[in-house]
N, C-alpha and C positions, 0 to 999 in steps of 0.2 A: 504494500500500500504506500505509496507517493505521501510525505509529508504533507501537501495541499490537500491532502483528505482525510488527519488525521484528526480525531475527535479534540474537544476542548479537554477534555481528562489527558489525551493523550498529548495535546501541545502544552501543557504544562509539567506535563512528566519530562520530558525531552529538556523544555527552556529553548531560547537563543541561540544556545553554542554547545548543541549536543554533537557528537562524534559521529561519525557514517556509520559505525557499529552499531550507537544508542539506537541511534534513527532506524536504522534497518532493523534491529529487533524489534521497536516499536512498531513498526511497519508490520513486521511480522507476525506481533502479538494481537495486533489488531484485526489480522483477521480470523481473529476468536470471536468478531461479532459485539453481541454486545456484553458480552461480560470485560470486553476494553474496560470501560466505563465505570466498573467497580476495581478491577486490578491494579491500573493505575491512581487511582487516590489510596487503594491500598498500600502499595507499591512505596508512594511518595512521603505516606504517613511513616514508614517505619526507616526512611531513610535520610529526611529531612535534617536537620541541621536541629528542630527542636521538638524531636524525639527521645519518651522519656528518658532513654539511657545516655542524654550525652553526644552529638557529634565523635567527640575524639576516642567514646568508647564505641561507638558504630563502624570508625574509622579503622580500627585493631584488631575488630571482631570480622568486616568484611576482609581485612588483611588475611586473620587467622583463615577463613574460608580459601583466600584466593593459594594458600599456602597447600591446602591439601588438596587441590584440581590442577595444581603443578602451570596454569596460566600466564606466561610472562608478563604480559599487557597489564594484568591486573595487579599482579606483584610492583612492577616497576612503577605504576601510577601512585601516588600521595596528595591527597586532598588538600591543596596550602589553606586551605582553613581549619581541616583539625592541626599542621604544622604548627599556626599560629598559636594553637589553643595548648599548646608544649607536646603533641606525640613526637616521638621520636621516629625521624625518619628512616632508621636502621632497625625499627622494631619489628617486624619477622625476622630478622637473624637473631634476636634476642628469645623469639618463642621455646629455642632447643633449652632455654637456662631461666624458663619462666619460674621458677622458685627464686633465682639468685638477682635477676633484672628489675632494673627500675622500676618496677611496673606496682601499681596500688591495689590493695586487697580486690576490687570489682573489678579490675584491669584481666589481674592472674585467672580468677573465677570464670570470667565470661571467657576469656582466650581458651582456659584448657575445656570448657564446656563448648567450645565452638570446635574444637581439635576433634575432641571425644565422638562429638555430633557428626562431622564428618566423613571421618574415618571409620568409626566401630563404633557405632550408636551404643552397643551393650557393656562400652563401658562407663554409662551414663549414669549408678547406682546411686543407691542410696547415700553414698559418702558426700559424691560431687554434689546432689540434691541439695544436701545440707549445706555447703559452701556455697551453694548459690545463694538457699534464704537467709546466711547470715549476713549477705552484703547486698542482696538486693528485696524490695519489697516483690509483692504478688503481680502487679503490674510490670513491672520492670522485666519480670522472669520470662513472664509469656511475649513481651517485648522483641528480648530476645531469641528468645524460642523459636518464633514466627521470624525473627531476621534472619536467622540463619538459615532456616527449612529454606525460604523463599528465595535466598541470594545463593543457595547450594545449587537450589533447583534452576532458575533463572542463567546461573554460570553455565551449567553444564548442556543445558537448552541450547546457550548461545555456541558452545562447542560441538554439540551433536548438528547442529544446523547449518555448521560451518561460517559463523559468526565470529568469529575470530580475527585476532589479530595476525599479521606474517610473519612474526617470532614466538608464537605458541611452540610449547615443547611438547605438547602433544601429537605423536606423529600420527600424519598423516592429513592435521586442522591445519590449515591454511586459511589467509583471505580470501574469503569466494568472490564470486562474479557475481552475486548475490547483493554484495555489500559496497560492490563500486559500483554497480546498476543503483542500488538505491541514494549512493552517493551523488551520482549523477542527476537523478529526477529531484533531488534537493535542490542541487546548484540552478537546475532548470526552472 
């Protein structure tokens, strides 16, 4: 779907100075019809800038995500506003020593719960549970929860679709024709 025909839910999700990838997936997700219309305000709420957990904790935790779908694109990208708001821009090489690294009680919590989540859901127990509710409230948790399922799922959509960037280490993900076609009917 051509940016010129995407919904107002979906030209808000995008903004201004989205990327041929954003666009193309928006494009793409869009023809989901109308549940558009609900994903992307969904979508927007959990990733905004004032979602309950924080920017620069959404910032670490979508890091944590980009870390275990092995994505270069995503890994090498840094949001200079959670920068601003003090993450460290070296923090996935810091993930392997998240006990010993700078990182604050809700920091470490949400990062190895986004690890756990990704990798091996079952090692999600009753212990990590407990570290979650002692640093975050009930809102916060399901917050999270849904950020991760959603930006797992979404990543790896954009890799199966071939949405990708030209330095995925994923072999065989390239940038498709997919994504400079869509880039094109933008510029047009």
């Amino acid at each position: 779907m051509p940016a010129g025909d995407f919904t107002p839910a979906m030209q808000a999700a995008t903004g201004p100075t989205a990327s041929a990838t954003s666009l193309a997936m928006t494009g793409l997700i869009g023809k989901a019809g109308p549940v558009t219309d609900t994903f992307f305000p969904f979508y927007a709420a959990l990733t905004k800038e004032e979602n309950v957990l924080g920017f620069k904790l959404t910032e670490l935790v979508r890091l944590a995500v980009a870390t275990t779908t092995g994505c270069e694109a995503c890994l090498a990208f840094r949001n200079p506003k959670a920068i601003e708001q003090g993450m460290d821009a070296d923090a996935p090489d810091l993930f392997d020593e998240l006990d010993t690294a700078d990182f604050t009680e809700r920091e470490r919590a949400a990062i190895r719960y986004t690890l756990a989540f990704c990798t091996n859901h079952h090692l999600v127990d009753d212990t990590m549970w407990e570290e979650l509710k002692s640093v975050f409230d009930d809102q916060e948790i399901m917050t999270l929860c849904l950020y991760v399922s959603t930006f797992l799922g979404t990543s790896r959509l954009s890799h199966v679709v071939r949405l990708v960037d030209a330095h995925c280490t994923l072999p065989g993900y390239r940038l498709s024709a997919v994504t400079d076609a869509k880039a094109a009917q933008t510029a047009n």
